[in-house]
C-alpha positions in Angstrom: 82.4 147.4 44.7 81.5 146.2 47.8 82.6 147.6 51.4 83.4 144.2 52.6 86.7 142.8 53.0 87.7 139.6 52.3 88.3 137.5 55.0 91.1 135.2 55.7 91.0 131.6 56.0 91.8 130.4 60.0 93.6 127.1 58.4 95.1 129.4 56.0 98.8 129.9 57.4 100.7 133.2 57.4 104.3 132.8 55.4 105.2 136.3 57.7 104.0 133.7 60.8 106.0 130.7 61.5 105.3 128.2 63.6 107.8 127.4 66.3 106.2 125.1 68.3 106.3 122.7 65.0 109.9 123.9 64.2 111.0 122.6 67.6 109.3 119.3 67.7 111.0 118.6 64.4 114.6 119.8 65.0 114.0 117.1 68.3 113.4 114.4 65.7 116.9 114.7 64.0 119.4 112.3 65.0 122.6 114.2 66.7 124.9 113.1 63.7 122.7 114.5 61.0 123.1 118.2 62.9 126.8 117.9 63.9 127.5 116.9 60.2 125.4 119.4 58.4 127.2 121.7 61.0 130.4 120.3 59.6 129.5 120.7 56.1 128.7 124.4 56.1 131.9 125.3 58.0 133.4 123.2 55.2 131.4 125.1 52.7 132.0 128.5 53.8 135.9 127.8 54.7 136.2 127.0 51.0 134.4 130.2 49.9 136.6 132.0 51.6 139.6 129.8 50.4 138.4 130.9 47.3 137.6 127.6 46.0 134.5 128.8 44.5 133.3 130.0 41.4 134.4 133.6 41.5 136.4 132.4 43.7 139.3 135.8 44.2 136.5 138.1 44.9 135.5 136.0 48.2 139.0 135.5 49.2 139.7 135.7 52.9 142.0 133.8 54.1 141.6 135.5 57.8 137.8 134.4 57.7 138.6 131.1 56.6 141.1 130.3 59.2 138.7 131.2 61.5 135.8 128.8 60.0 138.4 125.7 59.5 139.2 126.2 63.4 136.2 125.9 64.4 135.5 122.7 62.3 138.7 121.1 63.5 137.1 121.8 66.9 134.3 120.2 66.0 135.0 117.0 64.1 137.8 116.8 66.8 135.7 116.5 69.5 132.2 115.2 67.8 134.3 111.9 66.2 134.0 109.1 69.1 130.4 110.3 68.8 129.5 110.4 65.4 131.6 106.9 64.5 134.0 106.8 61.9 131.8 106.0 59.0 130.7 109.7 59.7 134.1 111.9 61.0 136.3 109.6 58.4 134.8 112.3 55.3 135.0 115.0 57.5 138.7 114.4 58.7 139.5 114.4 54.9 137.7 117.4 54.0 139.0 118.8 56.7 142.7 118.2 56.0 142.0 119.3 52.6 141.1 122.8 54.0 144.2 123.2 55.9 146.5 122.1 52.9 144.4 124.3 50.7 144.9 127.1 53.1 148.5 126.4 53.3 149.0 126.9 49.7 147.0 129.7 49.4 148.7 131.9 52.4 151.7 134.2 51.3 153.6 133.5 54.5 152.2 129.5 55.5 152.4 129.0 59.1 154.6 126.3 60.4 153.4 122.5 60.8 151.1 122.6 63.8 150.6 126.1 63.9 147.6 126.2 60.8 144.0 126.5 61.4 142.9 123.1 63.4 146.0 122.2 64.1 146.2 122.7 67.7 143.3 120.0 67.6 144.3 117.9 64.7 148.0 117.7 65.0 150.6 119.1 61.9 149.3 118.6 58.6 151.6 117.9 55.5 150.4 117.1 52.0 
């Protein structure tokens, strides 16, 4: 057994150590549309979990969480489309209308048209 210990590597990087000067220069290389719609797509992911749309879905049920998330992606597509063209908010519009008439159906009491998640930004929504 020897009393040395081993040394480590300076090129060797540390997982426990990121480096966020390289982080930064790459999230600068991503066009704004790419960000606002993976932005889009998890609100739209996570509204649906909480639709319970998912596998599982009952036991991540919560319809006050998900009003909150398909609010917040109304805001967004809402005010990100004349930005992000319509070949990119078109899919998000749908998805997002799908929310709302999914959380529609899924609400004991539905609000009345215009008063659902979004639709202060988007306008009523009927299916």
């Amino acid at each position: 057994m020897s009393d040395q210990t081993p040394q480590q590597q300076p090129d060797t990087p540390d997982p426990a150590d990121p480096d966020f000067d390289a982080m930064t220069r790459d999230i600068a290389d991503v066009p704004a549309v790419e960000v606002i719609t993976t932005v889009a797509v998890h609100l739209m992911s996570s509204a649906a979990v909480n639709l319970g749309l998912a596998e599982e879905g009952e036991a991540h049920k919560d319809l006050d969480e998900a009003r909150k998330l398909i609010h917040a992606l109304a805001g967004l597509v809402t005010a990100s489309a004349t930005e992000i063209g319509s070949y990119h908010a078109a899919p998000l519009r749908d998805g997002l209308k799908s929310l709302q008439l999914a959380f529609r159906e899924a609400s004991v009491v539905p609000d009345e048209p215009g008063q659902g998640p979004g639709e202060k930004y988007t306008g009523p929504v009927y299916g």
